[in-house]
C-alpha positions in Angstrom: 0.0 0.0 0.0 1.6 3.2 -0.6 -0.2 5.2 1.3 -2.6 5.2 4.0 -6.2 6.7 3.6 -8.3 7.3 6.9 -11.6 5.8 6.8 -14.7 7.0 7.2 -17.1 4.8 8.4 -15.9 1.2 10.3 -17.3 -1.5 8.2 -20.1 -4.2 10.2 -17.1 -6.8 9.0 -14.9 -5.3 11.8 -17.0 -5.8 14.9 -17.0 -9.5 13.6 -13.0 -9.9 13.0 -12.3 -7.9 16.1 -15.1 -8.9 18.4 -14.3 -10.9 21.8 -17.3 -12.9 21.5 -17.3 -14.6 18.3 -15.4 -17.8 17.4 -11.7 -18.2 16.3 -12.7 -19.5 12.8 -15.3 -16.6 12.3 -13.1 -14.3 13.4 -9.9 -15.0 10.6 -12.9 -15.7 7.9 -13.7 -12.2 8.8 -10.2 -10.9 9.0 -9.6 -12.7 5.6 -12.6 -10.7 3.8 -11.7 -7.4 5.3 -8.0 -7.9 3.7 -9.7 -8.9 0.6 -11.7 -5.4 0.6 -9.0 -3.4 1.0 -7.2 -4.6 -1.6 -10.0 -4.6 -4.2 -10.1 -0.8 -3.0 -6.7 0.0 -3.7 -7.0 -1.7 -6.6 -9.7 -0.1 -8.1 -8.0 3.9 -6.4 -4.8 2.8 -8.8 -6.7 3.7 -11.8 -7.5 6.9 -10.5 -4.1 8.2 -9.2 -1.7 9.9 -11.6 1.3 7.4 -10.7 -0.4 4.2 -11.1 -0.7 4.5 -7.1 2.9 4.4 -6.7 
């Protein structure tokens, strides 16, 4: 990533990944999936940055 972009709303997804009371399975399913989503974003940002994002 080459640069870091403050969010501005904390996605449901979170709660699940980082939450005490869910299961350690559920929780790296929903670690996996927010990883997934962020680089789908910055992905789809490199198009729209004059450097390529870099």
């Amino acid at each position: 990533m080459a640069h870091l972009q403050t969010t501005t709303r904390v996605p449901a997804l979170w709660a699940v990944a980082y939450g005490p009371r869910r299961s350690g399975t559920v929780r790296f399913l929903a670690r996996c999936l927010l990883r997934v989503r962020t680089f789908a974003r910055d992905l789809a940002l490199t198009d729209h940055t004059g450097s390529g994002g870099y």
